[in-house]
Structures are given as structure tokens and as C-alpha cells.
SELUM-632960 format. One record per residue: residue in three letters; residue number from 1; x, y, z of N, C-alpha, C in turn. Coordinates in nm, 3 decimals, m for minus. Layout:
# residues N
+-----+-----+---------+---------+---------+---------+---------+---------+---------+---------+---------+
| res |   n |      nx |      ny |      nz |     cax |     cay |     caz |      cx |      cy |      cz |
+-----+-----+---------+---------+---------+---------+---------+---------+---------+---------+---------+
| ala | NUM |       X |       Y |       Z |       X |       Y |       Z |       X |       Y |       Z |
...
+-----+-----+---------+---------+---------+---------+---------+---------+---------+---------+---------+
//
This chain:
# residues 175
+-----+-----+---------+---------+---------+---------+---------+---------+---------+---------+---------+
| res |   n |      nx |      ny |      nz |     cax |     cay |     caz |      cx |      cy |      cz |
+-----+-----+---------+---------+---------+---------+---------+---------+---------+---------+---------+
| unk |   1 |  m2.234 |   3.790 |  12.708 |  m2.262 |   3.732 |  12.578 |  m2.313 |   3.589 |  12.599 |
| unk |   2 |  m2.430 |   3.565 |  12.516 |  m2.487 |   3.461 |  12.520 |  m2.399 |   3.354 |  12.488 |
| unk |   3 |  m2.399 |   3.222 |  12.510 |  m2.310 |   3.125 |  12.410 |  m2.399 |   3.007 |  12.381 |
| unk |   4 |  m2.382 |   2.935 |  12.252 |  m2.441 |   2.808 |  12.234 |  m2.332 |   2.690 |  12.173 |
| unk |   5 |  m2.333 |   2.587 |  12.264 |  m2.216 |   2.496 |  12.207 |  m2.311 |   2.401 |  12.078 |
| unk |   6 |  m2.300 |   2.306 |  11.978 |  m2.355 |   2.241 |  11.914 |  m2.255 |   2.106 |  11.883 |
| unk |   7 |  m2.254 |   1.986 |  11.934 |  m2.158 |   1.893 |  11.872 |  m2.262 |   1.766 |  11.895 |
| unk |   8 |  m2.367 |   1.775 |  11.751 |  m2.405 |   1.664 |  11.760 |  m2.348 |   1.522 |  11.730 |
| unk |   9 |  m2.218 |   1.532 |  11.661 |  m2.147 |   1.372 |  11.645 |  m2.077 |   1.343 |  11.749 |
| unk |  10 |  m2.035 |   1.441 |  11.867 |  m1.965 |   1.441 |  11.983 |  m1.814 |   1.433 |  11.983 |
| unk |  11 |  m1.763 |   1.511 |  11.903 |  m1.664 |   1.514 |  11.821 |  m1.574 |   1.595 |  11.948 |
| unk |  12 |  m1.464 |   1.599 |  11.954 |  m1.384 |   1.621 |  12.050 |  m1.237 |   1.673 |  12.008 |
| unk |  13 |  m1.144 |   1.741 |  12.047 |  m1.055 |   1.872 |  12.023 |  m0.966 |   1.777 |  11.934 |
| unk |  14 |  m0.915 |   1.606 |  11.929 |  m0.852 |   1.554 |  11.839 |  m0.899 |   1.531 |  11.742 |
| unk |  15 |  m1.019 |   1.524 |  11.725 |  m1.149 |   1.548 |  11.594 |  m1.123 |   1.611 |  11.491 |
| unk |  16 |  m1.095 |   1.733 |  11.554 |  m1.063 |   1.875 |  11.464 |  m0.957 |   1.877 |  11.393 |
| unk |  17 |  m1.010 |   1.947 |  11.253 |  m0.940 |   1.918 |  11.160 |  m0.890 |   2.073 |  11.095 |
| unk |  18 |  m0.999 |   2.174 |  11.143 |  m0.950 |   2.285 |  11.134 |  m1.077 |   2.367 |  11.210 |
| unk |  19 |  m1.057 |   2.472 |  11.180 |  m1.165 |   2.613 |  11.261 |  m1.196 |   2.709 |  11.168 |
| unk |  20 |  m1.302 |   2.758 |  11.178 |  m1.339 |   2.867 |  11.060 |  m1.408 |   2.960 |  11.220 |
| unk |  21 |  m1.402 |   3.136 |  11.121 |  m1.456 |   3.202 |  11.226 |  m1.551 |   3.289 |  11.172 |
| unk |  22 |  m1.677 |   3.333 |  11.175 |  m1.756 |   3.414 |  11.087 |  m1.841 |   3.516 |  11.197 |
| unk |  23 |  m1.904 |   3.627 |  11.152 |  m1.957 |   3.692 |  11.183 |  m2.091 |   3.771 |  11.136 |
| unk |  24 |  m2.203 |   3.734 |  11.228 |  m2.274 |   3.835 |  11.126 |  m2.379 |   3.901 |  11.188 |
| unk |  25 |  m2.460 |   4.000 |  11.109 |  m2.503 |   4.077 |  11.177 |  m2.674 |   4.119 |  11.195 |
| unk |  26 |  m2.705 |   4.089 |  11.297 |  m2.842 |   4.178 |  11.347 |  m2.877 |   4.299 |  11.316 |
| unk |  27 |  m2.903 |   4.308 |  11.193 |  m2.923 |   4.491 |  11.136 |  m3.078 |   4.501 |  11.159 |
| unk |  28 |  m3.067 |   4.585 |  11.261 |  m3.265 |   4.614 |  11.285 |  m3.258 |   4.813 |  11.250 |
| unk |  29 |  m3.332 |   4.813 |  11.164 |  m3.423 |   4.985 |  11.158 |  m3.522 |   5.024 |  11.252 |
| unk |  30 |  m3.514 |   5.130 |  11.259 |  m3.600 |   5.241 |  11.363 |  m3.731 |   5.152 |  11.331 |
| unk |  31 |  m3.789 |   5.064 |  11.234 |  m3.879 |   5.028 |  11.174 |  m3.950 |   4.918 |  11.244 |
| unk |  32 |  m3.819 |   4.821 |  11.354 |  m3.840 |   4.719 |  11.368 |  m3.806 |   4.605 |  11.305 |
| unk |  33 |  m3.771 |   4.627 |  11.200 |  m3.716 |   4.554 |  11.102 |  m3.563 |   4.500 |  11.091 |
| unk |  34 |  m3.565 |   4.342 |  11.042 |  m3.443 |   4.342 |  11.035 |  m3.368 |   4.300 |  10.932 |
| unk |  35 |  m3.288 |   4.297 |  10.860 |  m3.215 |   4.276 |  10.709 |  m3.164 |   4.117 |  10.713 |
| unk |  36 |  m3.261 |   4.069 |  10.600 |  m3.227 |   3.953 |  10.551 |  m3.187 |   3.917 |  10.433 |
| unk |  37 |  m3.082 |   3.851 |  10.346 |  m3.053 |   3.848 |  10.268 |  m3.038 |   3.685 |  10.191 |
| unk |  38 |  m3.150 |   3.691 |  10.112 |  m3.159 |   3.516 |  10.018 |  m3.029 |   3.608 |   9.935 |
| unk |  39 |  m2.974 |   3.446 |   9.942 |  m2.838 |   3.465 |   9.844 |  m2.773 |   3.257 |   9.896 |
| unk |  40 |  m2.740 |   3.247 |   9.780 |  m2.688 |   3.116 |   9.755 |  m2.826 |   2.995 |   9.819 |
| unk |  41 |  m2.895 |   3.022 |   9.765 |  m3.060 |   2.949 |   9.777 |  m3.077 |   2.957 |   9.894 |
| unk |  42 |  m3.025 |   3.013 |   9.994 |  m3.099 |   3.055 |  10.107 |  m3.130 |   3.144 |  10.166 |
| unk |  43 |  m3.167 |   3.176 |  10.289 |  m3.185 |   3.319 |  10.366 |  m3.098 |   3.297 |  10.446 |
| unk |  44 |  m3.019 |   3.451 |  10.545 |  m2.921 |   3.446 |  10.634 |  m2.951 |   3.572 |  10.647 |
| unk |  45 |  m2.843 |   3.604 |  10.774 |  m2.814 |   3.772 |  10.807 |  m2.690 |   3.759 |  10.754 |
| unk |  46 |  m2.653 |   3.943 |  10.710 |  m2.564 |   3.962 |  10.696 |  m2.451 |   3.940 |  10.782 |
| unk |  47 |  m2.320 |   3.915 |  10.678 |  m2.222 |   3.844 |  10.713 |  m2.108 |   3.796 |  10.664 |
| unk |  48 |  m1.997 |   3.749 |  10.734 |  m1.919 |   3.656 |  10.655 |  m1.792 |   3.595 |  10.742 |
| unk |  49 |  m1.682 |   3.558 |  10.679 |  m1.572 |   3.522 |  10.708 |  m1.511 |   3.590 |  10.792 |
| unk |  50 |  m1.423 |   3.583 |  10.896 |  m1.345 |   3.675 |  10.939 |  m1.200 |   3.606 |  10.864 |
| unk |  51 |  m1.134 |   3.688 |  10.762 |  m1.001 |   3.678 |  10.723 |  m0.885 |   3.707 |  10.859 |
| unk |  52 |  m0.708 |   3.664 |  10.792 |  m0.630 |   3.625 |  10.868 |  m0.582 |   3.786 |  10.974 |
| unk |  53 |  m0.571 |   3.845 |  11.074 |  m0.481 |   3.948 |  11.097 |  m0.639 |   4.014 |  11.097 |
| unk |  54 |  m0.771 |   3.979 |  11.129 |  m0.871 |   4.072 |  11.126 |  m0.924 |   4.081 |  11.266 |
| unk |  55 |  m0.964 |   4.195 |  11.291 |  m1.024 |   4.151 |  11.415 |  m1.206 |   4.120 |  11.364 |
| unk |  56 |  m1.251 |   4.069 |  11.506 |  m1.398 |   4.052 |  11.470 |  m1.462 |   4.187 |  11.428 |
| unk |  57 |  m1.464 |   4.300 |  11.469 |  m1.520 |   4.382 |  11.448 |  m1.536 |   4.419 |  11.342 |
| unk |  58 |  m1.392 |   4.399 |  11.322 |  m1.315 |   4.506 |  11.153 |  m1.405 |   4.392 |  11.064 |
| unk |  59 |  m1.387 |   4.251 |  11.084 |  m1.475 |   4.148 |  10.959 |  m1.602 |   4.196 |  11.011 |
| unk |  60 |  m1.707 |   4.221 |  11.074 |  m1.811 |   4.257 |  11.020 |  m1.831 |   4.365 |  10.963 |
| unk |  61 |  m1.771 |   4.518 |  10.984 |  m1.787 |   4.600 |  10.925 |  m1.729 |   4.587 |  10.768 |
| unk |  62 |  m1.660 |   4.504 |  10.748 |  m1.569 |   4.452 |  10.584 |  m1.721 |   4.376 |  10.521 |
| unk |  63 |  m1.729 |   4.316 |  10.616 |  m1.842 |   4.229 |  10.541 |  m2.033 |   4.287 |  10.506 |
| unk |  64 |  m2.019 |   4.345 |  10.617 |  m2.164 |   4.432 |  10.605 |  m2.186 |   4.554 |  10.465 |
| unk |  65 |  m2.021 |   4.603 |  10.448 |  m2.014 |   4.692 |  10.373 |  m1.989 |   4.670 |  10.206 |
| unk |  66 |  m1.933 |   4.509 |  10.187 |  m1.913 |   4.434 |  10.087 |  m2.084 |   4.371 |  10.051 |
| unk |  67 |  m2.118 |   4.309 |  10.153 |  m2.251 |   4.234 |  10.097 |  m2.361 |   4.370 |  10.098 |
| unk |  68 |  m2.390 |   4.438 |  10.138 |  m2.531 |   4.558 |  10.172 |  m2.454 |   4.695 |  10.137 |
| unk |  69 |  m2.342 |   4.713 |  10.123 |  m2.318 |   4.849 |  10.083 |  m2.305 |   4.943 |  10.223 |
| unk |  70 |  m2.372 |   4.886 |  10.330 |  m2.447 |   4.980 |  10.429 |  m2.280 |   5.018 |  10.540 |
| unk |  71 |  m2.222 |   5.091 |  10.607 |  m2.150 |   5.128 |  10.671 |  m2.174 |   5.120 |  10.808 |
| unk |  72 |  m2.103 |   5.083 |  10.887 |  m2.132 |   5.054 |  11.039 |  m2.003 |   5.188 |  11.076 |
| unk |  73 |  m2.055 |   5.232 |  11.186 |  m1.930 |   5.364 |  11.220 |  m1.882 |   5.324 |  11.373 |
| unk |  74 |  m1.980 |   5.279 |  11.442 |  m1.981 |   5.253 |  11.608 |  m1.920 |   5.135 |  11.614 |
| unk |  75 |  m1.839 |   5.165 |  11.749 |  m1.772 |   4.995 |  11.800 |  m1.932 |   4.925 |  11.835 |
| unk |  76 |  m1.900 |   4.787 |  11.843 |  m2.001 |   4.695 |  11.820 |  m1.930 |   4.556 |  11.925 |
| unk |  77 |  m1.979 |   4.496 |  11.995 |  m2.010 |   4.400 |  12.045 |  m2.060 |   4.293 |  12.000 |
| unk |  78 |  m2.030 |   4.148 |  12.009 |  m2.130 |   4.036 |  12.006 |  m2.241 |   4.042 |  12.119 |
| unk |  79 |  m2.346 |   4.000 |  12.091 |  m2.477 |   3.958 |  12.135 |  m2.420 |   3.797 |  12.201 |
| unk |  80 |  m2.396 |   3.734 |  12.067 |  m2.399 |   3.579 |  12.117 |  m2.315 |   3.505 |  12.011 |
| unk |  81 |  m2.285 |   3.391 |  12.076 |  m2.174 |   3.336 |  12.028 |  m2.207 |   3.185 |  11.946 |
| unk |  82 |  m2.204 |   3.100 |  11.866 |  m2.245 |   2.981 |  11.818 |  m2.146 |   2.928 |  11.789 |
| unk |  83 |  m2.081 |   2.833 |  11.877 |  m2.015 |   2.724 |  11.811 |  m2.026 |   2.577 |  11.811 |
| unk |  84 |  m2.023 |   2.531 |  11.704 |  m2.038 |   2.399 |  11.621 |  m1.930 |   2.362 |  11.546 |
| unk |  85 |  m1.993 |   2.189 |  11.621 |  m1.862 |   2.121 |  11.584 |  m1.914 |   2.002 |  11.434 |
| unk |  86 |  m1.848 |   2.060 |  11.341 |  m1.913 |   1.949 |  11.204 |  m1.842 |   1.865 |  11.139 |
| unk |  87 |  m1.871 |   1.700 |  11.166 |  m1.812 |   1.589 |  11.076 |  m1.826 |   1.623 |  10.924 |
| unk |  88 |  m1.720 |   1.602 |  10.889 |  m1.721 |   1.581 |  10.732 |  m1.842 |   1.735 |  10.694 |
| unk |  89 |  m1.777 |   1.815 |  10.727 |  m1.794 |   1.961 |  10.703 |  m1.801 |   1.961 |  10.568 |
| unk |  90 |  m1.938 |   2.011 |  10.478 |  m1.974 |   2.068 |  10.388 |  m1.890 |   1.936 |  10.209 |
| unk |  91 |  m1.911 |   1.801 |  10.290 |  m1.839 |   1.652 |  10.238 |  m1.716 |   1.686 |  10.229 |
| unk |  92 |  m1.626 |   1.752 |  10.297 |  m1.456 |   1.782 |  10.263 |  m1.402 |   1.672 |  10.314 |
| unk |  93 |  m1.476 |   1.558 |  10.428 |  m1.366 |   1.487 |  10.479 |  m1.312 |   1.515 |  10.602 |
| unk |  94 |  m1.320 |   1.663 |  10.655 |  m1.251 |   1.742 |  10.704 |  m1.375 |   1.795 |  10.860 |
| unk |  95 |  m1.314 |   1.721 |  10.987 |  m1.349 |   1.773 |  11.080 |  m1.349 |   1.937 |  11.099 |
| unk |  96 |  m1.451 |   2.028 |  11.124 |  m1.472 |   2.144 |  11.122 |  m1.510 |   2.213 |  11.246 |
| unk |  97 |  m1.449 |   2.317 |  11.329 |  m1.542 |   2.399 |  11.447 |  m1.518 |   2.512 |  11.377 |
| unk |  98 |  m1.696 |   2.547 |  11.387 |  m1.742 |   2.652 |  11.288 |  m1.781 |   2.768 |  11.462 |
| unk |  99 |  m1.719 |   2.867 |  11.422 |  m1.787 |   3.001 |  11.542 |  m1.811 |   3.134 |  11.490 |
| unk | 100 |  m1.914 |   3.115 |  11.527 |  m2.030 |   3.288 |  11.458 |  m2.055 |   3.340 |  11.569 |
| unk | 101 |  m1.979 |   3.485 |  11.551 |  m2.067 |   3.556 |  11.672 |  m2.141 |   3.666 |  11.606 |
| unk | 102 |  m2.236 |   3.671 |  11.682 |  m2.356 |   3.769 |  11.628 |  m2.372 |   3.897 |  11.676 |
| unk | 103 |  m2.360 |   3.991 |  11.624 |  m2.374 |   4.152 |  11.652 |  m2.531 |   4.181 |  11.677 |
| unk | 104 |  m2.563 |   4.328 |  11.768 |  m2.740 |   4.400 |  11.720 |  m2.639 |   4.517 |  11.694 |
| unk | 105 |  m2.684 |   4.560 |  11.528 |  m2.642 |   4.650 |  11.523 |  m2.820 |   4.756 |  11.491 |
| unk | 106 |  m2.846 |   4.854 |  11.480 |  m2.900 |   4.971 |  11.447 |  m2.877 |   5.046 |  11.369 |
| unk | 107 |  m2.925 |   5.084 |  11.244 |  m2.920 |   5.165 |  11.118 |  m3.025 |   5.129 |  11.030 |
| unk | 108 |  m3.043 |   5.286 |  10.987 |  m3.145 |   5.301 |  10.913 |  m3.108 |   5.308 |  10.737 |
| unk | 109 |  m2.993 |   5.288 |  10.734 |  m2.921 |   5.317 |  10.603 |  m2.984 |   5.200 |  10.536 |
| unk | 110 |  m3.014 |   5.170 |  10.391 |  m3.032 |   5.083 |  10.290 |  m2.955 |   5.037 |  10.225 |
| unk | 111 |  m2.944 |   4.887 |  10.222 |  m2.820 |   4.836 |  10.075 |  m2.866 |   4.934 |   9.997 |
| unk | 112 |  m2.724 |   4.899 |   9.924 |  m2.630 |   5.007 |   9.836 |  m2.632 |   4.932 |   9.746 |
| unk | 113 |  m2.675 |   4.871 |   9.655 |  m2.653 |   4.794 |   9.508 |  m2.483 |   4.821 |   9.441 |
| unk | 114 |  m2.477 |   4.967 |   9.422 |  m2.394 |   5.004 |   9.316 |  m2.214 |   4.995 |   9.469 |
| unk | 115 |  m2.226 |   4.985 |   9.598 |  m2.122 |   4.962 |   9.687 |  m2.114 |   4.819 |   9.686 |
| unk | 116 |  m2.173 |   4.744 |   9.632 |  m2.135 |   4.551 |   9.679 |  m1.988 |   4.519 |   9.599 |
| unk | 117 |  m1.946 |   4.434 |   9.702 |  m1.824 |   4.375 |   9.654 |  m1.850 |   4.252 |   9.701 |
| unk | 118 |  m1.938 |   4.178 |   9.593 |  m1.922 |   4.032 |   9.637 |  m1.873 |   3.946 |   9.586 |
| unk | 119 |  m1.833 |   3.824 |   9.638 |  m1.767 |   3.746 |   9.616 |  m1.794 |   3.669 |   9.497 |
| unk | 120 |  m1.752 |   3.559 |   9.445 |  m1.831 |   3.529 |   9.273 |  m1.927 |   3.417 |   9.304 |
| unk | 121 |  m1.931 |   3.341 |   9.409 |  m2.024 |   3.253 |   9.394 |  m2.192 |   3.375 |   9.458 |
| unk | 122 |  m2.161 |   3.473 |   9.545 |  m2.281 |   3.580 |   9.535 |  m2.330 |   3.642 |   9.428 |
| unk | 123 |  m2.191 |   3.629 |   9.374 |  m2.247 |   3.743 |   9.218 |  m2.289 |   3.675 |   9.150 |
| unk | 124 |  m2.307 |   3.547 |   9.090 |  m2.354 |   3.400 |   9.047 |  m2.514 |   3.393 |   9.104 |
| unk | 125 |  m2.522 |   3.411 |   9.221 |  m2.694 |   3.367 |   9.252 |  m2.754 |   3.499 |   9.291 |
| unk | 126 |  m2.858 |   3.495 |   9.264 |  m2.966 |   3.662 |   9.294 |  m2.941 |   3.704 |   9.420 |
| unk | 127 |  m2.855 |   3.789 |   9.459 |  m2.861 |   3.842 |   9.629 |  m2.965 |   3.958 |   9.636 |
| unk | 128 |  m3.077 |   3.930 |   9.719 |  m3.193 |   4.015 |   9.785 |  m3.233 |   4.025 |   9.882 |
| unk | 129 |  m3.249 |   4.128 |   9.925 |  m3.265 |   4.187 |  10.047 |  m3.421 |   4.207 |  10.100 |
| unk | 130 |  m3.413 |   4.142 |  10.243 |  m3.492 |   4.192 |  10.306 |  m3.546 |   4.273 |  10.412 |
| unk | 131 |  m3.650 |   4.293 |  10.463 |  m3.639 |   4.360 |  10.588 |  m3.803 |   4.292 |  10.675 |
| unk | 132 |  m3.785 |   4.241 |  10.722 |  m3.867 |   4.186 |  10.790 |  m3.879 |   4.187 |  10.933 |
| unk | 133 |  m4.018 |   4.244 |  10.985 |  m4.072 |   4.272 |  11.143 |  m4.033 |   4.175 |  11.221 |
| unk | 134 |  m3.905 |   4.248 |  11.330 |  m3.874 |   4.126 |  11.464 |  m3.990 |   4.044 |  11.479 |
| unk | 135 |  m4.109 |   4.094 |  11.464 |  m4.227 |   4.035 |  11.545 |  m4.289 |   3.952 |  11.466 |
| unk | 136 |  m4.227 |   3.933 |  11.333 |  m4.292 |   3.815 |  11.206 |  m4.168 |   3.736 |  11.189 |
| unk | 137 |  m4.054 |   3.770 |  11.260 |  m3.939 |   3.708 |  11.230 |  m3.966 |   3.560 |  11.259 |
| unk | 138 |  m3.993 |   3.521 |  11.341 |  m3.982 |   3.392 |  11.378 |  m4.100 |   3.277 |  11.318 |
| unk | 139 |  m4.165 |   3.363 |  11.286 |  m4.255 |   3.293 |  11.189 |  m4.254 |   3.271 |  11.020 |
| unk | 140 |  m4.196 |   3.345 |  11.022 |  m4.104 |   3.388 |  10.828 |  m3.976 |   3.282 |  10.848 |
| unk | 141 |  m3.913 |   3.268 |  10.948 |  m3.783 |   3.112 |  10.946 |  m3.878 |   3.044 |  10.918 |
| unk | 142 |  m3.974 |   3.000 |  11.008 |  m4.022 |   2.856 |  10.989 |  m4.076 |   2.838 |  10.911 |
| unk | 143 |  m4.141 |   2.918 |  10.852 |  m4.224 |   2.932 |  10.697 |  m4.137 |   2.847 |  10.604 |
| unk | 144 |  m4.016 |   2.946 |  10.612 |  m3.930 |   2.975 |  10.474 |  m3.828 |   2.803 |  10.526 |
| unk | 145 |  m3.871 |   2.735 |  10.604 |  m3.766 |   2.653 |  10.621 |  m3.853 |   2.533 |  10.589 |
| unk | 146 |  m4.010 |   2.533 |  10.636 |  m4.115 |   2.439 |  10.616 |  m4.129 |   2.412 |  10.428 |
| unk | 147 |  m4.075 |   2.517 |  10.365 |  m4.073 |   2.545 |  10.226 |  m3.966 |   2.507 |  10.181 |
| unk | 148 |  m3.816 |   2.479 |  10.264 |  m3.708 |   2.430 |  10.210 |  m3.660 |   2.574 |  10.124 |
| unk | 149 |  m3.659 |   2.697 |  10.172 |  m3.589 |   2.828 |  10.099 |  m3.520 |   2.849 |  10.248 |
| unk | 150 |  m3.479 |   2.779 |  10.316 |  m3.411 |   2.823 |  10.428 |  m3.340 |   2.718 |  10.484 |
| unk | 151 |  m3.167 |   2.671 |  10.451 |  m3.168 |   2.565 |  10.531 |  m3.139 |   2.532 |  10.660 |
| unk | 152 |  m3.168 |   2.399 |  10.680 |  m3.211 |   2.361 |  10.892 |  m3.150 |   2.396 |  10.980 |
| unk | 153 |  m3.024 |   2.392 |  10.958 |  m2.916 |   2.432 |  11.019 |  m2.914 |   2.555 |  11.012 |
| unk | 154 |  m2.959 |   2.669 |  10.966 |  m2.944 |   2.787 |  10.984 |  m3.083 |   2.870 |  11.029 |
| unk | 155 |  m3.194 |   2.808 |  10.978 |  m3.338 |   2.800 |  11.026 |  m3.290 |   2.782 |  11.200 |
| unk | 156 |  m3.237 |   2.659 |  11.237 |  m3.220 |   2.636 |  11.360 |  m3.146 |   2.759 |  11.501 |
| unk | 157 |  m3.025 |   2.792 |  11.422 |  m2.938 |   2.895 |  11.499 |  m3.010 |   3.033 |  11.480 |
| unk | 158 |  m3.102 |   3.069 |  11.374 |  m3.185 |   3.179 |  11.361 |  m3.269 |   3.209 |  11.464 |
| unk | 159 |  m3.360 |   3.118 |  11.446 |  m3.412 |   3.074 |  11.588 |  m3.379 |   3.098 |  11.683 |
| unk | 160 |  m3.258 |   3.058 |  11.742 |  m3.164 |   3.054 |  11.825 |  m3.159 |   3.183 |  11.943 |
| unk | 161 |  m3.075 |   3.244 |  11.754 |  m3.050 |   3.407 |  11.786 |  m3.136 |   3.514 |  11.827 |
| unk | 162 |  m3.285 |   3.440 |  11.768 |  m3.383 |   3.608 |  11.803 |  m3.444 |   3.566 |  11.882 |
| unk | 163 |  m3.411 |   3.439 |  11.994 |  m3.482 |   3.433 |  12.117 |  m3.374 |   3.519 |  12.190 |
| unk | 164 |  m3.191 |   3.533 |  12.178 |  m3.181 |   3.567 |  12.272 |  m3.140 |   3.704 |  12.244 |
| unk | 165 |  m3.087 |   3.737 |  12.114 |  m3.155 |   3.896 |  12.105 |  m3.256 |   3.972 |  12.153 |
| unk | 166 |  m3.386 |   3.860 |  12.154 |  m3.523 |   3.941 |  12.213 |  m3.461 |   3.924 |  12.380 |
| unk | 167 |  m3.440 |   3.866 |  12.445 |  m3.398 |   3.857 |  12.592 |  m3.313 |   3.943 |  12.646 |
| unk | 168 |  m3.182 |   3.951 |  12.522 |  m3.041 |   4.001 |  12.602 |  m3.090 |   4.117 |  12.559 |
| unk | 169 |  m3.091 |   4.186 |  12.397 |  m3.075 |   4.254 |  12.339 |  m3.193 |   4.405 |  12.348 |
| unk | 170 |  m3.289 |   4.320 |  12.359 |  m3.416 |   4.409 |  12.340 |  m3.474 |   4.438 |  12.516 |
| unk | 171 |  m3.428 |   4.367 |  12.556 |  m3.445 |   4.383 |  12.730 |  m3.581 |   4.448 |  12.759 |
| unk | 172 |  m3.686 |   4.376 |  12.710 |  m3.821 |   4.424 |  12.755 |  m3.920 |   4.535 |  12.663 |
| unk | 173 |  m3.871 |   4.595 |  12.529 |  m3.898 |   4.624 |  12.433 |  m4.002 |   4.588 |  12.407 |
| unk | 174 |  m4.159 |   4.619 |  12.382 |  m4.279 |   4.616 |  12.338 |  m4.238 |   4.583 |  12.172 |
| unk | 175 |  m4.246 |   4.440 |  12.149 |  m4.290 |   4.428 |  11.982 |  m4.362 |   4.389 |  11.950 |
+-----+-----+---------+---------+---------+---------+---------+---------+---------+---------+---------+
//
């Protein structure tokens, strides 16, 4: 598994003020395609929180199946790992190490509209789905981030991810 550390204030283990753990997921179709979802004015992959007593796995399949409807059946692996360390996290005050690990999962299944169980600040802003060509992927971040519909910090680790998805994941794959 890939890993990426991030501590641009240089913040250090007495820093920390707490830890959050999230997960999310690389959903690519037979198509090439992979599922993106604008929701809370931005774009992301599917995803979310891992709650208390969960394992990683079990939170992405909770979360894939809450935000897209879509069902994961196979054990699953991280790809790669992101952790970041954030001052005054999201203005709380509150030193933050944020860690996302990222799944490739495979399925051809489609959000499910009428299966979402989302949360209320999702159900509050338009959640839509996309599916967009690995091979336009990296040009659709920077687009959508040069436009401010994508923010930097997640434009950035996007990035990130489908260089080393294309490396680890796709291992020589013609796209």
C-alpha cells in the first residue's frame, strides 16, 4: 500500500488534538470509468467516516451503500493511504490527523437513488453522480479545480490517488 504523509504546519504527535478516519472509494466500470460524486459544492469519490467498533472495510461498504445505493460483496483492500496533519481543522481550534485510505473497487452496478441514506447536510445540497474516463480523469480535477467546483485540498490528494492507482493498481493497463 501506497502511503502519503502531509504536515504542512509541521505539527507534531503533542499537536494533536484528535484523529478522524475515513474511507473512500475507487469505483471504476468495465467502462473505464470512475464514480464521482459533486455533493456539498464539491467533487469527491465515494465515501465517508469510519464510525466507532467499525472496521475499515465494513465503513466503506456502509458508506458506498448509503451514498450510491451500489453494494460491494468482495473483501477489498486499500490501494493507498493519506495522512494529514491539519491546524485549526475546518476553524474548530482543534489540531486534527485526518487518514483516508483508498480502495479500487470494480462494479458495474449504478447508484440507486431510491437505496441512499444520506446524511442531512447531503440531503440539503444536490448529490450527483458521475462517471468519468480514468483517461480524462486527471484533466476533469484540474478543470473542475481551475473553476473552483473542486476544492485544493482534495483536487490535490485526487491527483495524488490516480497517479498511484494508475501505477499500483492498473499495473500497465492500456488507457
Amino acid at each position: 500500500m501506497e502511503r502519503l504523509f502531509i504536515n504542512k504546519e509541521n505539527l507534531n504527535i503533542d499537536n494533536i488534538d484528535g484523529s478522524e478516519t475515513r474511507v473512500k472509494a475507487f469505483l471504476r466500470n468495465s467502462n473505464n470509468e470512475v464514480l464521482m460524486i459533486h455533493n456539498n459544492y464539491t467533487y469527491q469519490l465515494p465515501g465517508g467516516h469510519q464510525l466507532k467498533d467499525e472496521t475499515l472495510e465494513d465503513s466503506l461498504k456502509r458508506e458506498l451503500s448509503e451514498e450510491t445505493g451500489i453494494t460491494v460483496e468482495q473483501t477489498i483492500e486499500p490501494f493507498m493511504m493519506i495522512r494529514e496533519y491539519n491546524k485549526n481543522f475546518l476553524n474548530t481550534g482543534k489540531n486534527i490527523c485526518n487518514t483516508i485510505y483508498y480502495y479500487s473497487i470494480e462494479s458495474d452496478e449504478l447508484p440507486n437513488g431510491a437505496k441512499l441514506n444520506l446524511t442531512e447536510l447531503e440531503s440539503r445540497t444536490k448529490l450527483k453522480f458521475y462517471y468519468i474516463k480514468i483517461s480524462e480523469l486527471e484533466e476533469f480535477i484540474k478543470k473542475e479545480q481551475k473553476n473552483k467546483r473542486i476544492e485544493d485540498m482534495i483536487a490535490f490528494e485526487l491527483l495524488e490517488v490516480i497517479k498511484v492507482y494508475k501505477n499500483l493498481v492498473l499495473e500497465g493497463e492500456n488507457l
